[in-house]
N, C-alpha and C positions, 0 to 999 in steps of 0.2 A: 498559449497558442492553441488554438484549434486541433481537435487529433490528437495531440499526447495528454498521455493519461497515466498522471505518476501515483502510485501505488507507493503507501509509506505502512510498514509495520509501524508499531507504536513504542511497545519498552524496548529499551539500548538500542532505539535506531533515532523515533523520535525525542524522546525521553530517556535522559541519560542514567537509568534505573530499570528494574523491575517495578511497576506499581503494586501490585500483589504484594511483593516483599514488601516494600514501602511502608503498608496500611499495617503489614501483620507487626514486623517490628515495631512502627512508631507508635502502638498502641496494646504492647508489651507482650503479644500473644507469638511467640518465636518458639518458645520450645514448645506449647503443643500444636503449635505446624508441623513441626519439623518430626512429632511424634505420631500423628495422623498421616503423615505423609504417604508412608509405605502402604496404608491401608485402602488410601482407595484414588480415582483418577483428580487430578490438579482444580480441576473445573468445579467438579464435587467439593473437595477442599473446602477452596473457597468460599463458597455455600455456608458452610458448615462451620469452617472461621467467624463470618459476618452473626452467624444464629451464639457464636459462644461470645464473642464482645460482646454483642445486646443483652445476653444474659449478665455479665458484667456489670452493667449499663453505662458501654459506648455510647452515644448519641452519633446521628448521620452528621450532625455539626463539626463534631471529633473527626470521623472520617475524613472529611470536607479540610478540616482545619490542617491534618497530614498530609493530605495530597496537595495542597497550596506548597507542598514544603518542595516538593518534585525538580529535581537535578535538571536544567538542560543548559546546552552550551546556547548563548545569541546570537550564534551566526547562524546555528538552527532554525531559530523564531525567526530573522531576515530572511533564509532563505524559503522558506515557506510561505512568506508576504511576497517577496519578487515573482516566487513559480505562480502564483494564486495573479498577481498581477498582470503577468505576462499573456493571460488568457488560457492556463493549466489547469486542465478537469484534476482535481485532487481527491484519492480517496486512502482511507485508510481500510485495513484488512489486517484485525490484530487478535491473538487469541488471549485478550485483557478482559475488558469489560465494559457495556455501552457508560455506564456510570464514571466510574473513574478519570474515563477518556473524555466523557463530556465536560467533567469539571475541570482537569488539570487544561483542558486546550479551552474552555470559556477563562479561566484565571490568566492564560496566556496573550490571551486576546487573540487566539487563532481560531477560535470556533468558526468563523466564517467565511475559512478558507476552503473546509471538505465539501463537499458535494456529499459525501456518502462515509457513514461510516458500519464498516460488517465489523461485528463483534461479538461475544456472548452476552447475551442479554441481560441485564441490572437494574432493580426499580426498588423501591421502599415500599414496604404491604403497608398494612393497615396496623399493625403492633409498631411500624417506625424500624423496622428491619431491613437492613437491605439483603434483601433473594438477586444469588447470583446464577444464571441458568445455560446449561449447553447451547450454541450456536445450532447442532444438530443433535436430534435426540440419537442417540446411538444405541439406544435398547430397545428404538421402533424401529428407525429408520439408516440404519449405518450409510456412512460415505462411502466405502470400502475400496477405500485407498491407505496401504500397509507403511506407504511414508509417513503417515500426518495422524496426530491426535486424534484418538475417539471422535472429538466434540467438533472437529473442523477441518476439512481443507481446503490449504488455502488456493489450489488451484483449481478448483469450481468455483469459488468464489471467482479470482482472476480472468478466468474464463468469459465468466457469466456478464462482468462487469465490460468484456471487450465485445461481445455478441450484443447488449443492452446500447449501445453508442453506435450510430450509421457513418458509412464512409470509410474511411483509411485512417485506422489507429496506430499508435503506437507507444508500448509501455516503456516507462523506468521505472523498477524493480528496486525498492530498497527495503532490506531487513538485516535481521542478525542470528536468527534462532535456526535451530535444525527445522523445526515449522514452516521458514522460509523456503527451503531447497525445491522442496515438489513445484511451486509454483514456478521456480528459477528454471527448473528444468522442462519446462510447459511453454516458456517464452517463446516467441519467434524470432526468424531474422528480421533486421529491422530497428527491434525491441532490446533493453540495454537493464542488467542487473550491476545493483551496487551494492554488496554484501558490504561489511562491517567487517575491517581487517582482523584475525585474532580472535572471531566469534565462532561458535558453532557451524553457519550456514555457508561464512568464507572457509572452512576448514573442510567443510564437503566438499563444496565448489573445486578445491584444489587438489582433491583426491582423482577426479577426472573431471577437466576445466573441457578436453572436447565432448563433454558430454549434453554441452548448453547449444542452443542455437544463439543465443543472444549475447551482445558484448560484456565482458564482466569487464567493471571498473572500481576496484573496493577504496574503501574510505576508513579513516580510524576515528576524526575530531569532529568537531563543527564545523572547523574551518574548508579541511578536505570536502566535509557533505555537500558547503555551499558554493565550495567552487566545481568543483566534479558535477555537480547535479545545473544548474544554473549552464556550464559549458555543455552537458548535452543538450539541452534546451536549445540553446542558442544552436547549434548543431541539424539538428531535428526542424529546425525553421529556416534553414540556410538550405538543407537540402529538399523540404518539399518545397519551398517556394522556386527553387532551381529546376525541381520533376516539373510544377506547374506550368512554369514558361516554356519547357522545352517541347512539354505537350499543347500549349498553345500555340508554338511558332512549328509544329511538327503539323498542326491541324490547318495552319495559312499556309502550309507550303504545298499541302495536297490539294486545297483547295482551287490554289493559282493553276497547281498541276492540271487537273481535272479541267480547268474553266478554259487552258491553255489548247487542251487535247481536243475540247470539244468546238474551238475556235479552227482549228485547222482540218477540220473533219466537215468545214463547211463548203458544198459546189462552189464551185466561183465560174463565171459566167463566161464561154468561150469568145472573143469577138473574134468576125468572120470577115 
């Protein structure tokens, strides 16, 4: 539908995993992640992970070949063909990776669904490496916002993405990470968050829930996602088209008014 504009984080909301973790395990580099960790920001990591597989020699094939392996529930995959069907601006807003995310949702067959995807950015150089890079550089240019990662927030992104669209919008909000919250807390009335029951983002959330403008409705499966997500839709279309009539039969009735008023405000002719 026209107007809503859903907003999907991507690990353990879309994908029922971390892809980060995913790539590192399934390609035996776990304990020096987990060794590198302490020493410097996650996004770096990363980086720096993809430069020690290639020294290994990973191949992007390998990568590619792990991320096919990627957890999700299929009411997932359905419900993101109906919203995408239904005439739903879809984007994502994850702090993973453009690479990752494009392969696991092209193997999905959902690549066709996003309009947009913000992420930190992923390509293969010219040695066959894949560079994994900040969303924002943070040693130029910081966000400076004390909720959200160095490399991202996600409620400039949110923001920017409802300023970018004309008209009367409205979000639903789905994630699961502390990453999430700033944006949830940014929403408007109107606007509806589905945290992820049991996760980080829902565990803020409920530390003070009036602290949102928008409806929280959290979800734990795939099942919950697609029916939860799919009923405000259906919701969101029931009441604009309901604001649209009322404003159209609100604009015939002024108009009779006025065409009424200026009928009886006409001389009428004395006979003598």
């Amino acid at each position: 539908m026209a107007g809503v504009i859903v907003i999907f984080d991507f690990d353990n909301t879309i994908i029922d995993c971390d892809s980060d973790n995913l790539v590192v395990d399934g390609l035996g580099a776990t304990d020096l992640f987990n060794e590198l960790l302490p020493t410097m920001p996650w996004n770096s990591l990363m980086d720096r992970m993809m430069k020690e597989l290639h020294s290994q020699g990973k191949t992007i094939e390998d990568i590619v070949e792990v991320l096919k392996t990627t957890p999700i529930h299929p009411r997932i995959v359905a419900a993101i063909k109906a919203a995408h069907a239904l005439g739903c601006d879809l984007r994502i807003v994850s702090d993973a990776n453009v690479f990752f995310i494009q392969t696991i949702l092209k193997h999905l067959g959902l690549d066709k669904c996003f309009s947009e995807i913000n992420t930190n950015p992923g390509y293969v150089d010219k040695q066959g490496r894949l560079r994994i890079q900040p969303f924002c550089d943070f040693t130029v240019c910081p966000h400076g916002c004390s909720l959200c990662p160095p490399n991202m927030c996600k409620s400039v992104i949110t923001e920017g993405i409802r300023a970018s669209i004309e008209g009367r919008k409205r979000i639903i909000y789905l994630g699961d990470g502390v990453g999430d919250y700033c944006p949830s807390l940014n929403l408007r009335e109107g606007d509806f968050v589905m945290p992820r029951k049991n996760f980080p983002v829902f565990d803020k959330i409920c530390q003070n829930p009036l602290a949102l403008k928008a409806e929280i409705h959290e979800w734990t499966d795939g099942e919950e996602f697609e029916h939860i997500l799919l009923k405000l839709i259906n919701r969101i279309t029931i009441e604009e088209t309901t604001a649209a009539q009322f404003i159209t039969t609100d604009f015939k009735l002024e108009t009779l008014s006025v065409s009424g008023h200026e009928v009886f405000h006409k001389a009428l002719p004395v006979l003598q």
